[in-house]
MMTF fields as JSON, N, C-alpha, C and O atoms, coordinates in Angstrom:
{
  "mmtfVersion": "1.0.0",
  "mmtfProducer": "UNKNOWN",
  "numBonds": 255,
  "numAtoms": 256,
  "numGroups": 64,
  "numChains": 1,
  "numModels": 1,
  "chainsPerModel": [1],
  "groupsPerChain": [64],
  "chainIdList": ["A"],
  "bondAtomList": [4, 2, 8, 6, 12, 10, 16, 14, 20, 18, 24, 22, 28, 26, 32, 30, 36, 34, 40, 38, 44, 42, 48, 46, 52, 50, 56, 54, 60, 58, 64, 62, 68, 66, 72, 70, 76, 74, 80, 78, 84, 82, 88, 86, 92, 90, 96, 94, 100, 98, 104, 102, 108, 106, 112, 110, 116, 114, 120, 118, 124, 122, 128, 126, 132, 130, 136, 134, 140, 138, 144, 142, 148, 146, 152, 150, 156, 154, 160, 158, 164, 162, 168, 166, 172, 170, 176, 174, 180, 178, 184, 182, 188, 186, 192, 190, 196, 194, 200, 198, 204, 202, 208, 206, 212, 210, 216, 214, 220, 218, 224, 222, 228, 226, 232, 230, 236, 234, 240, 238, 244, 242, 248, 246, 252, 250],
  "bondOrderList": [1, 1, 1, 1, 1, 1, 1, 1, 1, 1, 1, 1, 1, 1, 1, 1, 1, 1, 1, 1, 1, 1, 1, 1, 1, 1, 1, 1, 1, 1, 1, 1, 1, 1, 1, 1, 1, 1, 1, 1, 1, 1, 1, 1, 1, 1, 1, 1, 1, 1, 1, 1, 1, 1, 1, 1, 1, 1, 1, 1, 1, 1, 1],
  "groupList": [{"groupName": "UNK", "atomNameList": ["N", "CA", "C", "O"], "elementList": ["N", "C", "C", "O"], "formalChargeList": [0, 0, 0, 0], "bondAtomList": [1, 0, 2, 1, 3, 2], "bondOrderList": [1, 1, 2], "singleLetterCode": "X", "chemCompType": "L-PEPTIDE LINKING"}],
  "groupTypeList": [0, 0, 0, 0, 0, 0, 0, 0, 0, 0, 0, 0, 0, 0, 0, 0, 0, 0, 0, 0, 0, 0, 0, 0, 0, 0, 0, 0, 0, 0, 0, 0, 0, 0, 0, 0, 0, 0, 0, 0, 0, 0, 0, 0, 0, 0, 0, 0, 0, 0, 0, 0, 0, 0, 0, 0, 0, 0, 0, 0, 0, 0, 0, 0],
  "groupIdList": [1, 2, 3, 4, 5, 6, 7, 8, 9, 10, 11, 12, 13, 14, 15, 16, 17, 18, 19, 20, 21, 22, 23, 24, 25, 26, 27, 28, 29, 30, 31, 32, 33, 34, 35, 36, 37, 38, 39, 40, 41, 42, 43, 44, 45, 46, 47, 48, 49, 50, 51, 52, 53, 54, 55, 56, 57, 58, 59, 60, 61, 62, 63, 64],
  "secStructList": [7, 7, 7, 7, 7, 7, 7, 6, 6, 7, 7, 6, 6, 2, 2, 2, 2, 2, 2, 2, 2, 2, 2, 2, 2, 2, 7, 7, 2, 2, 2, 2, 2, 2, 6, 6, 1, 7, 7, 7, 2, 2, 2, 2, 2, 2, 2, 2, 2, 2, 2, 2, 2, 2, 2, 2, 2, 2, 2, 2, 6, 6, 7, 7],
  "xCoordList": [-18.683, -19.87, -19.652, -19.174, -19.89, -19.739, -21.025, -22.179, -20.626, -22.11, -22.263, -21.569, -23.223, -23.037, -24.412, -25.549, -24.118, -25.013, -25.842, -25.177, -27.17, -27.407, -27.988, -28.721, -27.574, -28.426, -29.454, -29.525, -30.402, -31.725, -31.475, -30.51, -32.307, -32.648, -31.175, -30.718, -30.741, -29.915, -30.009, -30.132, -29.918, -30.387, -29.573, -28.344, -30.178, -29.77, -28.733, -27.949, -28.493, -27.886, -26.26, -25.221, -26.387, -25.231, -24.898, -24.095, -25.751, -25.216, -25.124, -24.96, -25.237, -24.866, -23.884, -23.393, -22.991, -22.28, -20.965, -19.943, -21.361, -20.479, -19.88, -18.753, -21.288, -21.151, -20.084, -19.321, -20.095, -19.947, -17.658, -16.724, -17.914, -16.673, -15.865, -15.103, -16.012, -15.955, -15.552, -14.504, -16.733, -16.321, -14.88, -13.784, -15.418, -13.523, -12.546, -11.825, -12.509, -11.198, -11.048, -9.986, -11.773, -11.974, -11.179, -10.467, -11.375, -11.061, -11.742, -11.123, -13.186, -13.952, -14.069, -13.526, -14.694, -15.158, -13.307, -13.136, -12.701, -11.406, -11.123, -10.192, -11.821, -10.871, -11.977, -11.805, -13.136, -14.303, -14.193, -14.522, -13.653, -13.302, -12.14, -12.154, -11.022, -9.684, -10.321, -10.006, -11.349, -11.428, -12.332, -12.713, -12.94, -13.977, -13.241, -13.894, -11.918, -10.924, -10.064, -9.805, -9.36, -8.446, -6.712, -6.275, -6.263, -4.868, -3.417, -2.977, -2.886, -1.963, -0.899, -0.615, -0.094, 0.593, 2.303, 2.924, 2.582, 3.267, 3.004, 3.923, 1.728, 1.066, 1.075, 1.432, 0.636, 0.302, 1.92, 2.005, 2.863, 4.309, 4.798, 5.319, 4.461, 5.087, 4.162, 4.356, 2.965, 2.533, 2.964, 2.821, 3.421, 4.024, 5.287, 5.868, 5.403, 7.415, 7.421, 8.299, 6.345, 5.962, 5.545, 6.106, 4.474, 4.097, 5.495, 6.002, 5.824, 7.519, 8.397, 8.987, 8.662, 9.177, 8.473, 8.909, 7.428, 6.805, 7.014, 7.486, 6.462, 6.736, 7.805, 7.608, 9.315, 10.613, 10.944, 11.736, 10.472, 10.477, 9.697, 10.268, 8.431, 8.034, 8.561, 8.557, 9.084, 10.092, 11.081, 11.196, 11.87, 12.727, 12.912, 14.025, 11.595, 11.158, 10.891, 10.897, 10.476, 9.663, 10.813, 10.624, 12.034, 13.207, 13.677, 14.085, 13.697, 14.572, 13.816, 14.296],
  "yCoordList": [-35.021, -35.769, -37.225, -37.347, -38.287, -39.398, -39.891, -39.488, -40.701, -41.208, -43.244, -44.025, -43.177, -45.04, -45.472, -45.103, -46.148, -46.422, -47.984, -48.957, -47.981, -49.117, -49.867, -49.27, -51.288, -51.809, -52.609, -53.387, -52.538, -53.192, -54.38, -55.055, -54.855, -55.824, -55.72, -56.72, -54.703, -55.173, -54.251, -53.026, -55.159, -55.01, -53.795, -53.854, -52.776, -51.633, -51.585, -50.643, -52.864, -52.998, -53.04, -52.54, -53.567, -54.098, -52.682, -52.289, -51.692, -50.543, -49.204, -48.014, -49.614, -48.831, -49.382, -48.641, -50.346, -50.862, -50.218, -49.691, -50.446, -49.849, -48.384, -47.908, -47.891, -46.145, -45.91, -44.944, -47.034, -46.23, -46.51, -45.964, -47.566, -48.34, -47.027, -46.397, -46.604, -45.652, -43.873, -43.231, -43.57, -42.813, -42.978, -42.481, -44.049, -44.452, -44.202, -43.204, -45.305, -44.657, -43.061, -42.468, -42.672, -40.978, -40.156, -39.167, -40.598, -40.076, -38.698, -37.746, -38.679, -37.256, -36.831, -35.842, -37.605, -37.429, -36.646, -35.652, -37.405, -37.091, -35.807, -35.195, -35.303, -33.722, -32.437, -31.278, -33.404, -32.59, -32.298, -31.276, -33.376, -33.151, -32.006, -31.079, -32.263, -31.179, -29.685, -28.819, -29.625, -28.46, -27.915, -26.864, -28.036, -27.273, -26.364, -25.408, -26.415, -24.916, -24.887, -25.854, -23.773, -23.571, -24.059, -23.268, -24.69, -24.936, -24.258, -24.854, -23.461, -22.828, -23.514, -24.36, -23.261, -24.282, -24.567, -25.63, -23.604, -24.103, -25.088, -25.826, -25.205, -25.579, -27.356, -28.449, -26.964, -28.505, -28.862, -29.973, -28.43, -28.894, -29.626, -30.735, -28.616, -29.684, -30.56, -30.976, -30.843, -32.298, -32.917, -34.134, -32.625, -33.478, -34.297, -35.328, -33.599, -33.623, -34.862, -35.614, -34.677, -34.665, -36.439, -37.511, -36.155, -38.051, -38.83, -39.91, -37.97, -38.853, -39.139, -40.21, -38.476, -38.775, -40.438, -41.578, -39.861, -41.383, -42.434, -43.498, -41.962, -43.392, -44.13, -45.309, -43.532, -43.684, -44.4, -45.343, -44.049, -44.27, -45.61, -46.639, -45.659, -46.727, -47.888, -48.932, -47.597, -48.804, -49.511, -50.728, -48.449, -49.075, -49.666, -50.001, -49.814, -50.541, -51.826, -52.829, -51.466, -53.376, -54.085, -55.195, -53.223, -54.171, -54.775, -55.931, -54.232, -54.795, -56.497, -56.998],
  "zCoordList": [47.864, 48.172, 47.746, 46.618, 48.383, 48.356, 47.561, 47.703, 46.836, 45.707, 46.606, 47.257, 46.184, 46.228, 45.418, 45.71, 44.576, 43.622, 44.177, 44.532, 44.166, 44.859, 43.516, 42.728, 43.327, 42.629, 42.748, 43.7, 41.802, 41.79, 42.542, 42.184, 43.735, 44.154, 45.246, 45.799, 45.362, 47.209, 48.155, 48.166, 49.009, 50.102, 50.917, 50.901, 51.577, 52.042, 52.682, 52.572, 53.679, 54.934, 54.07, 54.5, 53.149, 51.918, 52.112, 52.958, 51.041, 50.433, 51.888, 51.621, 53.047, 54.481, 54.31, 53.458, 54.504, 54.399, 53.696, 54.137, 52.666, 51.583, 51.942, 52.079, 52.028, 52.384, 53.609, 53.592, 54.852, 55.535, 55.861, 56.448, 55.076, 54.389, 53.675, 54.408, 52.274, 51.933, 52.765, 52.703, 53.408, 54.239, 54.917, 54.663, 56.066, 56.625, 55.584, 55.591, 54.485, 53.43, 53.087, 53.273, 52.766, 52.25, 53.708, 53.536, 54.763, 55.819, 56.126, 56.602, 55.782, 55.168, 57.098, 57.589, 57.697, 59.031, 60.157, 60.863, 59.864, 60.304, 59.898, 60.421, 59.011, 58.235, 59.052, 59.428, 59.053, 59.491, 60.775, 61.378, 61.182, 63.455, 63.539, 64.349, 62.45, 62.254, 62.394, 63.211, 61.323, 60.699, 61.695, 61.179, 62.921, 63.869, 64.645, 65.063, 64.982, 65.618, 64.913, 64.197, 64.9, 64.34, 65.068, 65.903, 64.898, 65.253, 64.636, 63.653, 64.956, 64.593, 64.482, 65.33, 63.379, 62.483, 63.776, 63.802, 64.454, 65.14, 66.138, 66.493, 66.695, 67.474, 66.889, 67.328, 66.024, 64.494, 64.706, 65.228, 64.53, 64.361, 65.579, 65.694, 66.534, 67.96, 68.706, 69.848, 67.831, 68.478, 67.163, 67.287, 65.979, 64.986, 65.595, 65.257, 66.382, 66.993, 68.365, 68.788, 68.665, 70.191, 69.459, 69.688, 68.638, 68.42, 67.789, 68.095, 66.938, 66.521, 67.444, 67.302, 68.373, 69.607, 70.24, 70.398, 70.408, 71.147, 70.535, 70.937, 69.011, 68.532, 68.204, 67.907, 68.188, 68.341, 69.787, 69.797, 70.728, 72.213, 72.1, 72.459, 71.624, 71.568, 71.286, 71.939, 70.114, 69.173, 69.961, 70.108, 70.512, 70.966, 72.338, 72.746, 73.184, 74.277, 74.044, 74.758, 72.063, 72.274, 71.155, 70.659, 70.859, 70.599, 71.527, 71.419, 72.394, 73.916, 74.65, 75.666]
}
């Protein structure tokens, strides 16, 4: 659970702010979209394989 302590005299928009700052770093929302099906770990491995690929491929288009 994410806390955010607001202090006396500021302004909300500040402490939304903060909160929603926070969240992003925590990456809480990202784990929460993961966790709604289940993905089977081989499944998890070859799009592991599959984005390293690209991004290798990538690289070396924009050396050229």
């Amino acid at each position: 659970m994410l806390i955010i302590n607001i202090k006396p005299g500021e302004n909300i928009d500040r402490a939304l702010k903060r909160y929603k700052q926070k969240v992003r770093k925590t990456q809480q929302i990202q784990r929460l979209r993961e966790n709604q099906h289940f993905t089977k770990p081989s499944a998890a491995r070859r799009e592991e394989i599959a984005k390293a690929k690209y991004k290798l491929e990538y690289q070396r288009r924009n050396e050229e």
